[in-house]
C-alpha positions in Angstrom: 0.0 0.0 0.0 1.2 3.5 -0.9 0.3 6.6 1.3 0.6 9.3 -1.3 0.7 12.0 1.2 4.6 10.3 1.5 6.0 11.4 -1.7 5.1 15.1 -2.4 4.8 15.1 -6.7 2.5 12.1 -6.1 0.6 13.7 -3.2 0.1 16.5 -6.1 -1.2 14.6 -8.7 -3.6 12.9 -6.1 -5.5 16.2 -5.0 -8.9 14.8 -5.3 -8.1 12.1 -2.8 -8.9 12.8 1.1 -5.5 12.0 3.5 -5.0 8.5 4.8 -6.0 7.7 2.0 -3.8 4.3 0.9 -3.9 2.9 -2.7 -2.6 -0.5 -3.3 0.5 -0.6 -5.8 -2.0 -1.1 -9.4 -3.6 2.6 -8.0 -0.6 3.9 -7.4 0.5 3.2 -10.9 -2.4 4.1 -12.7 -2.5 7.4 -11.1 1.1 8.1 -12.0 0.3 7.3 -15.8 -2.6 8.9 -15.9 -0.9 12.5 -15.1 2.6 12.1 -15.3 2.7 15.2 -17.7 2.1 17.2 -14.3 5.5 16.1 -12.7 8.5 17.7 -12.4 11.0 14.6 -13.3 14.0 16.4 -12.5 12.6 17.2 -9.1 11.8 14.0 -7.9 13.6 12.5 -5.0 15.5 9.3 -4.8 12.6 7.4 -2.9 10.1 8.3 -4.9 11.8 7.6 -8.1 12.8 4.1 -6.5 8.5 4.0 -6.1 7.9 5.3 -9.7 10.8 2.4 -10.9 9.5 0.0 -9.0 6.0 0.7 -9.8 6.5 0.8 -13.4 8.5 -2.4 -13.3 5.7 -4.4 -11.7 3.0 -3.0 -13.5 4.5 -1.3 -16.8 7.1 -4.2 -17.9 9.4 -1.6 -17.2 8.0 1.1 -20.0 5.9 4.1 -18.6 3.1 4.7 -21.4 3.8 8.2 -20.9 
């Protein structure tokens, strides 16, 4: 489970959602490709690259769509 509020660009791109919110690792990764045009790549932190990697690895075969 992934608490968004954790990694700020996805805690962005997850306004709509109210805090404690938790989404399982498929959300996670949905949300990310649904508006990864709103993140700042270069800004992103190690850990939550590692989580984007990861994420995109498990659930992308290791290609964002985006």
């Amino acid at each position: 489970m992934v608490d968004f509020l954790e990694y700020p660009h996805l805690a962005a791109i997850a306004w709509h959602l109210l805090p404690g919110t938790l989404l399982d690792d498929r959300e996670a990764f949905s949300l990310i490709e649904r508006s990864w045009r709103h993140v700042d790549v270069d800004a992103l932190d190690p850990r939550e690259r590692a989580l984007v990697d990861r994420l995109t690895t498990e659930f992308g075969n290791g290609v964002r769509l985006v």
